[in-house]
N, C-alpha and C positions, 0 to 999 in steps of 0.2 A: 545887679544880676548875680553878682557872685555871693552878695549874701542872700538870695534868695535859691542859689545851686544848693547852699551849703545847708538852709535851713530844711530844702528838699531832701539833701541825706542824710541829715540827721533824725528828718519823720521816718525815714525807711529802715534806717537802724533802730530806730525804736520800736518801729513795725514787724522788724525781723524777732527781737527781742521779746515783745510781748507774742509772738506766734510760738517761740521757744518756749517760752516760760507757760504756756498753754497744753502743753504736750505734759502725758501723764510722767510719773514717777512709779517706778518699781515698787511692789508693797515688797517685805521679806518673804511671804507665800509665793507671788508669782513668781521672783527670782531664782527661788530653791524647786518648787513642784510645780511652775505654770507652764510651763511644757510638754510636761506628760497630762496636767489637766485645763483648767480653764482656758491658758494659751497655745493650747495644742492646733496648730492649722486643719484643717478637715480635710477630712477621708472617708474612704470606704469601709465601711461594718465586714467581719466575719468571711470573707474575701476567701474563696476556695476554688479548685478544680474539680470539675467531676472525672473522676478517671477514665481512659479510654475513648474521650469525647474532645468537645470545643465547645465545650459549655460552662461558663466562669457563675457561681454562686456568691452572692452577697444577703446581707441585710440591712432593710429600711423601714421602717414606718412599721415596725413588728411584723413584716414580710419577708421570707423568706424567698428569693427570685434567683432567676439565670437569666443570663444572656449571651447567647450560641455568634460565635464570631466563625468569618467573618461579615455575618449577615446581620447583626446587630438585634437578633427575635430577642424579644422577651415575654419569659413567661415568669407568672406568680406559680412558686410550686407548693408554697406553703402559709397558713394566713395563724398570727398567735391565738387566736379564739376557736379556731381547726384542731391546732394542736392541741390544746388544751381539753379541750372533746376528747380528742382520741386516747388520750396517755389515763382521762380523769384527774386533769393537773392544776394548779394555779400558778403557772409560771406570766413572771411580771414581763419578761422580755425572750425573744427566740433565745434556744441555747446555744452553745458552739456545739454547732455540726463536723463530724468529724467521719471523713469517710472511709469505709473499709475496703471498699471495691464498686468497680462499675453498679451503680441500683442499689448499692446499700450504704447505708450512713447511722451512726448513731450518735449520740450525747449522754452525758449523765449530770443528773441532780442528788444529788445527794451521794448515796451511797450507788442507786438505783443506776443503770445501765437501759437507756431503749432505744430499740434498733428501727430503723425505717429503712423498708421493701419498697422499691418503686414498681408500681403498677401502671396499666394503661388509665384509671381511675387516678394518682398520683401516689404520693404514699404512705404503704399502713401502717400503722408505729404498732409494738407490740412491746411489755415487759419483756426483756432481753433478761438479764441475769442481775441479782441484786448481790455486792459486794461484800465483804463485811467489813466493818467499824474500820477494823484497824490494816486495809490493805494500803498496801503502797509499791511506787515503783513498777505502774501497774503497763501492759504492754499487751496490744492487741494483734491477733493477725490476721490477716485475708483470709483464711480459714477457717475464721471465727475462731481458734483459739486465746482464752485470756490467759496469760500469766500472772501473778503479782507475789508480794512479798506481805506477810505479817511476820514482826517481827525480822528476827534472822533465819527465817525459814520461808520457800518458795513454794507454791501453791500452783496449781492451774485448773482451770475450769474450760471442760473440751468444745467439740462442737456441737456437742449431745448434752449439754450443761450440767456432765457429771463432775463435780468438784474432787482434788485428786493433789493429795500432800505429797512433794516433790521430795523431802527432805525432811529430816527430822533431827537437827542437832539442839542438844540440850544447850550447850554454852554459850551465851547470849553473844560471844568474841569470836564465835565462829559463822560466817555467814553467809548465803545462798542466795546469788540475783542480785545486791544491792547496788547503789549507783555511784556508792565511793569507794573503789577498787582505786586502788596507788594512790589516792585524795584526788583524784579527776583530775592527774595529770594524763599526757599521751592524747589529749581530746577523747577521754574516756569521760561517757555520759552517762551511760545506761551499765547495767549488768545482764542485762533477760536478750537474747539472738536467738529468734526462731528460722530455722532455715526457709528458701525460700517458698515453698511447697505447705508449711506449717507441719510436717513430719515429726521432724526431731526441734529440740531445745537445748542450745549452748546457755552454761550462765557461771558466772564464773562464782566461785569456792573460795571464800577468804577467812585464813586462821591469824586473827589479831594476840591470840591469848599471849603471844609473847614478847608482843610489846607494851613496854611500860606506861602504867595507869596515867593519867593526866586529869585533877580535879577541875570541873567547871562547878561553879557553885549560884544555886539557882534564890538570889537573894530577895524576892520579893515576895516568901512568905514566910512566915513565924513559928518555928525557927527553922533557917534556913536551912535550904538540902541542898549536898552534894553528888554530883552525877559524873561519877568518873566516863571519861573516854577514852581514846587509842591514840597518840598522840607521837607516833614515831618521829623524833629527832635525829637532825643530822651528827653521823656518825654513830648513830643505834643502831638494837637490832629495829628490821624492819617486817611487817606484816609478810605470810605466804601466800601464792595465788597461786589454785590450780582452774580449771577449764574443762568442768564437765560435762557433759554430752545427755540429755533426756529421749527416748526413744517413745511418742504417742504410741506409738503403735506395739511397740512389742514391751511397752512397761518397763525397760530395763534402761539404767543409766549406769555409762560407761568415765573413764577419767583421761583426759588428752597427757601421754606420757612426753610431757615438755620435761624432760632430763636438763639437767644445769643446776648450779647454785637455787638455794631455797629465793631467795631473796633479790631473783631477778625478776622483771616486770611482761608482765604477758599483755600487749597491747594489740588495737587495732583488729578484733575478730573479723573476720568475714568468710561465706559461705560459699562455695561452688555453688555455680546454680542447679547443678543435676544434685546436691544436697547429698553427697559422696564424702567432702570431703570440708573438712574447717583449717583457715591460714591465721596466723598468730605473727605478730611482730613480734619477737621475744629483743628486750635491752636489757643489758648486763645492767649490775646496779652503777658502776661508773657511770654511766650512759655516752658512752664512745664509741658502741659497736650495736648492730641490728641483726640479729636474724628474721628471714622473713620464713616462716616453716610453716610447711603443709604436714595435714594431719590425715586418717582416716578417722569417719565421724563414726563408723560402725564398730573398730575394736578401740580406738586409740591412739593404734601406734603411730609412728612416727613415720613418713615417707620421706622427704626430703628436705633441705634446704632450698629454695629455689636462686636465692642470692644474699649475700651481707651489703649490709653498708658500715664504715667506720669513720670516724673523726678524731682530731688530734687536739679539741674540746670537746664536743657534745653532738650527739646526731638523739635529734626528739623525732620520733613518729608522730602525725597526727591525724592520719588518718586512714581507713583499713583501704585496701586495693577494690574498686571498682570493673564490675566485671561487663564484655560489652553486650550490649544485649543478643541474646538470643547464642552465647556463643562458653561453652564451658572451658576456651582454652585460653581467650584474650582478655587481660584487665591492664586497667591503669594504675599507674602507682604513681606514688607523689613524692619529691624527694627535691633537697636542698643542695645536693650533690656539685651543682655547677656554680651557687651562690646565693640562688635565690629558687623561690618556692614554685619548680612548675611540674609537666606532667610527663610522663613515661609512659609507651606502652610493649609489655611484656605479653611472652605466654606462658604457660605453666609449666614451661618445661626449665624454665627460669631466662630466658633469652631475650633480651632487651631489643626488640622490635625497631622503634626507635624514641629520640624524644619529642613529643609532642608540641609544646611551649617550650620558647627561649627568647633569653634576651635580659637586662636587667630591669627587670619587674618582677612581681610574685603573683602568683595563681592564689586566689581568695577561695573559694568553693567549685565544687562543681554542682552544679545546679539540675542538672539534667540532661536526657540524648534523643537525639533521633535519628529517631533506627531505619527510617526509609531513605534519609540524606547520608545518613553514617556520621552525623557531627553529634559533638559533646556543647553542650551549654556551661559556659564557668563563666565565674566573675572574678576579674583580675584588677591591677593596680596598673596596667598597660599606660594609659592616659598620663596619667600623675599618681606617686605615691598618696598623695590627698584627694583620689577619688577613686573613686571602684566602678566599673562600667562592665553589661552582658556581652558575652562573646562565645561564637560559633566556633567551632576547632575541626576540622575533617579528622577525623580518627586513625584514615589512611595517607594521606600526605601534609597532615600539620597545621593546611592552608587556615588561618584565620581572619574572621570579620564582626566588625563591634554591631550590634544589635540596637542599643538604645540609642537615645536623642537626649542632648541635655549634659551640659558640664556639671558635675555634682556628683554625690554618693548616691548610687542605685541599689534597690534592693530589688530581684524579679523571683517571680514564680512562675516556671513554666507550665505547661500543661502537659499531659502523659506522651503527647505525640513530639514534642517540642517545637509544634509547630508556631504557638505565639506563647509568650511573657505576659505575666500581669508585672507593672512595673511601677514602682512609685521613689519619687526623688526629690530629694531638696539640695539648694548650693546655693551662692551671693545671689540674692537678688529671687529666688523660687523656695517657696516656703514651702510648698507640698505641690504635687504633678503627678496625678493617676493616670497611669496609662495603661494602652493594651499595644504590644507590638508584633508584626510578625516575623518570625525571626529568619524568613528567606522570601516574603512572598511582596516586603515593600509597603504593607499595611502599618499603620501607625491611628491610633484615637485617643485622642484625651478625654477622659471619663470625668476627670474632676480640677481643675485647676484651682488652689485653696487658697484664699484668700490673705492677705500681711495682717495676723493676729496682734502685732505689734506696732503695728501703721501709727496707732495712737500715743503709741511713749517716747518718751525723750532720751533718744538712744544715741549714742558714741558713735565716732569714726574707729574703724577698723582696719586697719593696714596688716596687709602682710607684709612678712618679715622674713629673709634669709640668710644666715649668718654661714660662719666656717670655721668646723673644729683646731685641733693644731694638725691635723692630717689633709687640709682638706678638702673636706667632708663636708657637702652644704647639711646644715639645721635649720628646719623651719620654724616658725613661732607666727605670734598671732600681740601686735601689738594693741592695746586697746585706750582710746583717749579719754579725758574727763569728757562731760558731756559740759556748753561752756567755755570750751579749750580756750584758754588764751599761751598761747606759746613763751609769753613774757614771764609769765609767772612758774613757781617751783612747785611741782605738785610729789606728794608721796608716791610709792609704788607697792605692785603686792605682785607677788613672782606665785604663780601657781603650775608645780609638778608633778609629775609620776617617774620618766625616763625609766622606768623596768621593761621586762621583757612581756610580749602581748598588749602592749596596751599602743594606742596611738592617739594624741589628743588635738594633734593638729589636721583638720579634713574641711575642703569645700562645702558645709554643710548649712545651715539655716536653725538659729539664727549666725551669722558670720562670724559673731566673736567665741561661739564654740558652747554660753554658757551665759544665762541670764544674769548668773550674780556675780561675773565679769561685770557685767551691766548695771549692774544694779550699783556694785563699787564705783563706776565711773560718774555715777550719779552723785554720786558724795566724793565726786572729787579726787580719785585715786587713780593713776595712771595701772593696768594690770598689764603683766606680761605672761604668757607662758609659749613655752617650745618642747619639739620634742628633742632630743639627744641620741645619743648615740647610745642603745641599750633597748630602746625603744622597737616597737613593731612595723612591718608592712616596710623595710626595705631593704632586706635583705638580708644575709647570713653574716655577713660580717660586719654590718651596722647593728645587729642584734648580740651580737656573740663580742663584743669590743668590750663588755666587761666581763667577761668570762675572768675567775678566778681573784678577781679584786673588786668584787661589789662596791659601789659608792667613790668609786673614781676617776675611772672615765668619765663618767656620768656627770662629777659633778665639774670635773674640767670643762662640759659643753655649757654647763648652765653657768659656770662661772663666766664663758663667752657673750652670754649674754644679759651680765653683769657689767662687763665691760660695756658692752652697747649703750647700755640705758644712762648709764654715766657719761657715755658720749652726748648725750640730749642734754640742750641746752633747760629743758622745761624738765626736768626730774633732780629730783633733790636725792641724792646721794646719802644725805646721812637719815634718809625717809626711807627705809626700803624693808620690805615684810616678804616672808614665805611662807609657804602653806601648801598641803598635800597630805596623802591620807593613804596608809599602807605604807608601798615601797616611795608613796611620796613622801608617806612622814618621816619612812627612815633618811630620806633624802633630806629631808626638811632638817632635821636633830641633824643629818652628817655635815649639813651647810654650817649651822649658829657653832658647831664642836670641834669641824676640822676645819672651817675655815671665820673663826669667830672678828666678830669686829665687820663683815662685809654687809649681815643684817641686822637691823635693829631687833627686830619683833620676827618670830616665829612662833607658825601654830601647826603641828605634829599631830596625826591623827592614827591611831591603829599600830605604831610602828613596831617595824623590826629593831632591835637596838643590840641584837647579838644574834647572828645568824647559826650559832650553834643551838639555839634553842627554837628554831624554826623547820618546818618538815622536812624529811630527807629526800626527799622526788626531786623538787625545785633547787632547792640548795645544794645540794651536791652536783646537781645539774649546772648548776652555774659557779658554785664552790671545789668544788670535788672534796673528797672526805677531809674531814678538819685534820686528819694527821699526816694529809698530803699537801696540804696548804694553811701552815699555821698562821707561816707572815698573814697571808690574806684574810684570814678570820678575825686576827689580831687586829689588824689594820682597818676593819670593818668595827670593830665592838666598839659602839659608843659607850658603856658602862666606863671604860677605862679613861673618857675624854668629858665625864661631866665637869671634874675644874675651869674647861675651859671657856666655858659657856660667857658670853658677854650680851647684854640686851636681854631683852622677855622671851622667854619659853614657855607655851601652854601647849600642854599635853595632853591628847584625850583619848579613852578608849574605853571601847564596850566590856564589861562587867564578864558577860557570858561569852568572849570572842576566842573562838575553838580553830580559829585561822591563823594570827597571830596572836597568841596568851594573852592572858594578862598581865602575865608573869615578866613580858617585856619592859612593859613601864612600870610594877612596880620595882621592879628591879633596880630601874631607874632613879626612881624617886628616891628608893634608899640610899645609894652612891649618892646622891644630890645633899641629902640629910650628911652622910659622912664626911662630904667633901664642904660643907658648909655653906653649898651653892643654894638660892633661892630660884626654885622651879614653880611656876602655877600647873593645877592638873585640874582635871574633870574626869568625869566617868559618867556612861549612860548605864542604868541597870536595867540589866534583864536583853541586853544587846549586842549579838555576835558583831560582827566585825564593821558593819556598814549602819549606820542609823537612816531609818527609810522615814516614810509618810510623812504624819505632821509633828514629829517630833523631828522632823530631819529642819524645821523650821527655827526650832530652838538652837540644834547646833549649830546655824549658820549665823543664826545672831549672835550668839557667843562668840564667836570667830570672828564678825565685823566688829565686836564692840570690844574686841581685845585689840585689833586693828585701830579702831578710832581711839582709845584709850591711849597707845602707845606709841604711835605711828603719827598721827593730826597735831 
């Protein structure tokens, strides 16, 4: 009997084995791009609101449809063979609808702009306004007025489709509306703010001419051309911004007289709603202090200050003041003040009402309000710093209550009234979850629940992971297993990071190891780790602010933390161990193999910074402050001055055309490697700013495992 137990589990084990060894394998495509394409769980098309209603728009089956909640009607409001009648088009699929206000909507193809009127008959499309070639930065209003840019000059085309040049500077370094004002720090997106009314037009005024040229050089044709650009470094001089004011109506454009230093930063615009008046976050260039300053939009000048904020490192604005509705004296403001990111409300007379959110968590976005309840819709980190969930706020006593269903990272869209969310989410175990929720009335429907895109592959166990700084401090991470695992044996590792500021890599999200080609390493037998550190985003002001002024050290005290861990596993082979990152993770990556050499074998560095005095001055002085205020720090960050110390492979890679971080980084690099007699491997992708996308991003990832399996197996 007992050799017939034994002969039983040994069928089962082999049964188990051959079911494993059935299950698919990662190609290098799906690992790197199958989750934006072939392995993407399913969802909803084109997903909109119609304003001022409860009517949710999608697209399916080349249909165009609504369905009005919470009664569940559905109507087809538009069919592709309709449209295509109407416009005289041959469009292969609906376009993205984009609506301007209650009954009107439009899209564009090409260059062409066409609007749809909804009627009792449904609606009539009609050529709207055709753009020309070269706009951009382009910005619609309720009004029907467009804005856009050609070139460094600003343009707008009214509501009567008379086209009407805003601006007219010759010097290509001078420019009008564009959308990289400070390098898109501040959570500056845009340059073109039509107030709310479509009356007047803020846009901001930026004179580069006196910051120093910076060559990108565009190598992929014969012979090669260079394109200088603007390229202020820390401790330069830097770009000016003023904030000028357009008048529709009376044709005259005015200049907001923001007095201060040339070279402070005018963030955060936003409008009164009676369109009286424009408010500016002005930061000094340290970035230690806020003003929040009201303007008049009619002459200019200055009105008041309504409040400051300051810091003894860095105070970032990121967002303009939210005004409530219906109300020209009450807005919200968002401030870090207590330690973490939540919400204030004020009135213009500068008096701090009270604060809204509290507690330590951060406020993610504000989403939306309603104005019959009096509550704000945001989505906050309330739950866990590794998920983000909807939430109701009373405007006037604070109360708040979470909206959605479901552990995981949510994303919602509410509708104009805020009376329901379109809501969709993934976390352990839920690959996609379309819903519609009501945000007071208890209604909840699952529109799509999407199917495990991955059911069929042969995928790792995933453990989370929580460690603790020398302060501390819990870190999270995301451990990931071969797939296979047998705990007896010693398997290589690959530490994959970022730890800078804004980014967060560790989240309840789907798939659970964060990242297929975690997955796809584990498939070939690589134990991978990563975590977030102290540096990192989404918890707070002084888990973000903990490297302030010494780049790359904190930082890498955490991940050195979980250095130590992995060494603690009995199944990780210690003298196996690889890193890898891209940006501030490759400077992370080069500051791991240079200031702490010998802990990794193999490193691959992608994009990196390698001397933070040659990187922009917003960012870096923001977490540096000027290099003549902190040389130790700058010093202590330059890897230029630590290439002798390099032990184990380094591969280096960066894009040719990369206007984020130079090029000028690694070659830099390379050359100290040549003088100090150090052997470096490098790569470069031509013709590619900072990030290598689509299917060439297939290539860099195999370079990367097979510098791994080269050095590391």
């Amino acid at each position: 009997m007992k050799h017939i137990k034994q002969l039983a589990l040994a069928g089962m084990a082999l049964m188990a084995v051959a079911a494993h060894a059935q299950k698919k394998q990662f190609t290098m495509a799906e690992a790197t791009n199958g989750m934006t394409g072939t392995l993407a769980p399913k969802g909803l098309k084109q997903v909109s609101w119609e304003p001022a209603t409860n009517n949710m728009y999608q697209v399916a089956n080349d249909t165009w449809f609504s369905t009005s909640f919470p009664d569940g009607k559905v109507d087809t409001v538009l069919r592709l063979k309709e449209l295509n009648e109407a416009i005289g088009g041959k469009l292969k699929g609906i376009p993205a609808m984009k609506w301007i206000d209650k009954g009107y909507v439009y899209f564009q193809t090409g260059n062409d702009l066409k609007k749809g009127t909804k009627t009792a008959a449904g609606y009539m499309w009609e050529n709207w306004v055709s753009l020309p070639e070269k706009a951009a930065n382009t910005v619609i209003d309720k009004s029907l007025n467009i804005a856009y840019t050609i070139d460094n000059n600003l343009y707008l085309i009214n509501k009567d489709k008379q086209t009407l040049q805003l601006t007219d500077d010759k010097d290509k370094d001078i420019t009008n509306g564009a959308s990289n004002v400070h390098r898109n720090e501040f959570g500056i997106e845009g340059g073109i703010f039509f107030s709310p009314n479509g009356n007047k037009l803020a846009y901001y005024h930026m004179d580069q001419t006196m910051v120093a040229d910076y060559p990108v050089v565009n190598w992929l044709v014969t012979p090669a051309v260079n394109e200088n650009v603007k390229y202020p470094m820390a401790g330069g001089t830097s770009h000016t911004v003023q904030l000028r004011v357009y008048s529709i109506r009376s044709g005259k454009t005015i200049t907001l007289q923001t007095a201060g230093p040339k070279d402070q930063y005018l963030t955060n615009i936003s409008w009164s709603p009676d369109e009286r008046f424009v408010f500016i976050a002005i930061v000094n260039r340290a970035q230690d202090h806020i003003w929040l300053n009201q303007y008049d939009a009619e002459t200019g000048l200055f009105v008041k200050t309504l409040f400051e904020e300051g810091s003894d490192k860095y105070a970032e604005p990121l967002h303009p003041m939210t005004f409530l509705p219906e109300s020209n004296d009450k807005f919200i403001w968002w401030s870090q003040r207590d330690g973490y990111m939540h919400l204030y409300l004020y009135n213009t007379q500068g008096k701090m009402l009270q604060q809204l959110t509290k507690s330590k968590w951060v406020v993610n976005d504000i989403l939306g309000m309603n104005k019959e309840r009096q509550q704000i819709i945001v989505a906050a980190a309330k739950e866990s710093p590794m998920e983000k969930h909807s939430y109701t706020v009373n405007w006037n006593n604070g109360n708040m209550r979470r909206i959605d269903i479901g552990a995981g990272v949510h994303t919602a869209l509410p509708n104009e009234s805020g009376e329901y969310i379109y809501d969709v989410y993934s976390g352990a175990g839920v690959p996609k979850r379309t819903m519609v929720v009501g945000t007071n009335n208890g209604y909840s429907e699952t529109l799509l629940d999407a199917p495990n895109t991955l059911a069929d592959y042969d995928r790792p166990e995933v453990r989370n992971i929580t460690l603790y700084a020398g302060d501390g401090t819990p870190l999270y991470g995301k451990l990931i297993l071969p797939t296979n695992f047998n705990e007896r044996k010693k398997y290589p590792v690959v530490v994959y990071l970022y730890n800078g500021p804004h980014v967060q890599l560790i989240r309840n999200t789907f798939p659970e190891s964060g990242n297929l080609w975690y997955e796809y390493m584990a498939q070939r037998g690589y134990v991978v780790f990563t975590m977030d550190g102290r540096g990192s985003a989404n918890r707070g002001y002084d888990f973000e602010s903990a490297i302030w002024g010494r780049l790359g050290t904190i930082e890498m005290k955490d991940q050195l933390r979980g250095v130590d861990y992995l060494k603690s596993l009995p199944f990780v082979d210690a003298n196996r161990m690889g890193v890898h990152g891209w940006s501030f993770g490759g400077f992370m990556t080069t500051s791991l193999m240079l200031r702490h050499p010998g802990v990794f074998k193999v490193g691959v560095a992608g994009g990196p910074v390698m001397d933070w005095k040659m990187y922009e001055i917003m960012y870096t002085e923001r977490y540096m402050k000027h290099p003549e205020q902190n040389p130790q720090g700058y010093e202590d960050a330059n890897l230029l001055t630590k290439v002798k110390n390099l032990q184990g492979k380094l591969l280096v890679i960066h894009g040719t055309d990369d206007a984020t971080v130079v090029w000028q980084h690694s070659i830099n690099f390379i050359k100290k490697a040549v003088d100090e007699n150090v052997q470096v491997d490098y790569f470069v992708y031509p013709g590619y700013e900072h990030n290598v996308r689509g299917k060439d991003r297939i290539h860099l990832m195999q370079k990367i495992t097979d510098y791994f399996d080269t050095y590391l197996k």
